[in-house]
C-alpha positions in Angstrom: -11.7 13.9 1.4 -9.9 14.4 4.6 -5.7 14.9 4.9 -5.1 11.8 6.1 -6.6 9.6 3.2 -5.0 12.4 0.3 -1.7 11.7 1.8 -1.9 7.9 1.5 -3.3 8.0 -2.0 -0.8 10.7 -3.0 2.5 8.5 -1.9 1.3 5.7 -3.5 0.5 7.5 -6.7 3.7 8.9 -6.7 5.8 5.2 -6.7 7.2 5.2 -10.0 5.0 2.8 -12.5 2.0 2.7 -9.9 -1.2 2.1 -11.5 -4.6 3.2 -9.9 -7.2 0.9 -11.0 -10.7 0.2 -9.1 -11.8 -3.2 -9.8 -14.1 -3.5 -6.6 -16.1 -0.1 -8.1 -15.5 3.1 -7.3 -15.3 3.1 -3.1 -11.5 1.3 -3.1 -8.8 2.6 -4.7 -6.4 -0.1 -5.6 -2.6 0.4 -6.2 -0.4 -1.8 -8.6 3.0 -2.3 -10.0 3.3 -5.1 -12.8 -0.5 -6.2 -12.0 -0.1 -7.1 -8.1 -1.6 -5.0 -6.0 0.2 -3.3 -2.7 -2.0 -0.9 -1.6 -6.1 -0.7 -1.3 -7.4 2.7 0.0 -11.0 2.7 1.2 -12.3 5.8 -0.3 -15.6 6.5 1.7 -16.6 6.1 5.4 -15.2 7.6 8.4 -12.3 6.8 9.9 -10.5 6.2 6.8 -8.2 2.4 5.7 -5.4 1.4 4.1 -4.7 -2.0 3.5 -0.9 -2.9 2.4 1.1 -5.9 2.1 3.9 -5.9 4.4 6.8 -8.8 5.3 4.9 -11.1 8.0 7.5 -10.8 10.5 6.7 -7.1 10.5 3.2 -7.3 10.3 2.7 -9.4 13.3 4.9 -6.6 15.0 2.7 -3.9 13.8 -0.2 -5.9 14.9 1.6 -5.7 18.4 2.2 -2.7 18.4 -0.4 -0.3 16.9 -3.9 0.1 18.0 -4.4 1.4 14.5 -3.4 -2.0 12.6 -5.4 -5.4 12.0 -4.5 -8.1 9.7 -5.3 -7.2 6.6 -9.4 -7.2 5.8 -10.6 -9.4 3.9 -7.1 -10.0 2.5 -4.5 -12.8 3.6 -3.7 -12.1 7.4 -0.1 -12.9 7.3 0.7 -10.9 4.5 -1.6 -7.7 4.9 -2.3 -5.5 7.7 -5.2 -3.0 7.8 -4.4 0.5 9.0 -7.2 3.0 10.3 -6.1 6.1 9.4 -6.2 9.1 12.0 -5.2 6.6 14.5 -1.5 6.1 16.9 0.5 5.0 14.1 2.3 8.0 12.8 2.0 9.0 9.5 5.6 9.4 9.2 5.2 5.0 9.8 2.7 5.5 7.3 4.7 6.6 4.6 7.4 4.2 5.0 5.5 1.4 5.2 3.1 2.4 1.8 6.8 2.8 0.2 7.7 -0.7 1.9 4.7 -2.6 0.9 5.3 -1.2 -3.0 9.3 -2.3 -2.8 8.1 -5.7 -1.5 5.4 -6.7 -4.3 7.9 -4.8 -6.7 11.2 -7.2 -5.7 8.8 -10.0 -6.1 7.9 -9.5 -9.6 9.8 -11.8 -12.2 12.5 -10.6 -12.7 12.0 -9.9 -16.8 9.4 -7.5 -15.4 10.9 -5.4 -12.8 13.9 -5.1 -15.8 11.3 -3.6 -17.9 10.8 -1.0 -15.2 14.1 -0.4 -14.5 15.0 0.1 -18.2 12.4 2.5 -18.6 13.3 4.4 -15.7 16.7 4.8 -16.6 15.3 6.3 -20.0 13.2 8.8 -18.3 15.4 9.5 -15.3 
């Protein structure tokens, strides 16, 4: 598995409460907190994808922007963008935006759920 692909799997394993589940078999890699999903990470093929959800306003920007981001595939094209990994959107970007996309589905959870995580992490942390 190449760098680029380890790193994007890595940061969104390490969002607390992420779940790794792979309901589309074992070539997609799909990340959850509270059952939505905010990350899918393409797991074969050659340049490697990440699709996240991002604020629309920002993903038409990124769209804009970055050679190396489409609306999202296969996925609602106002709320997800597809990122080809290895491309001219630094990975620095990368990370912020896998954290962003995680934050958004997160502050969009009921809010009885995201309590539930919040009262667990205060136990554990």
């Amino acid at each position: 598995m190449d760098g680029d692909r380890r790193r994007v799997l890595e940061t969104c394993a390490a969002q607390p409460f992420a779940e790794r589940t792979f309901p589309f078999g074992n070539g997609v890699a799909v990340f959850k907190i509270g059952g939505k999903i905010f990350a899918l990470v393409g797991l074969t093929g050659t340049p490697g994808e990440v699709s996240l959800k991002v604020d629309p306003e920002l993903g038409a920007a990124l769209v804009h922007q970055y050679g190396a981001v489409r609306p999202g595939y296969h996925l609602n094209k106002r709320h997800w963008v597809t990122v080809t990994l290895g491309g001219d959107l630094a990975e620095e970007t990368l990370t912020e935006l896998l954290e962003d996309a995680y934050d958004l589905v997160l502050s969009g959870l009921p809010r009885r759920v995201r309590l539930v995580f919040e009262n667990v992490g205060d136990q554990t942390g």
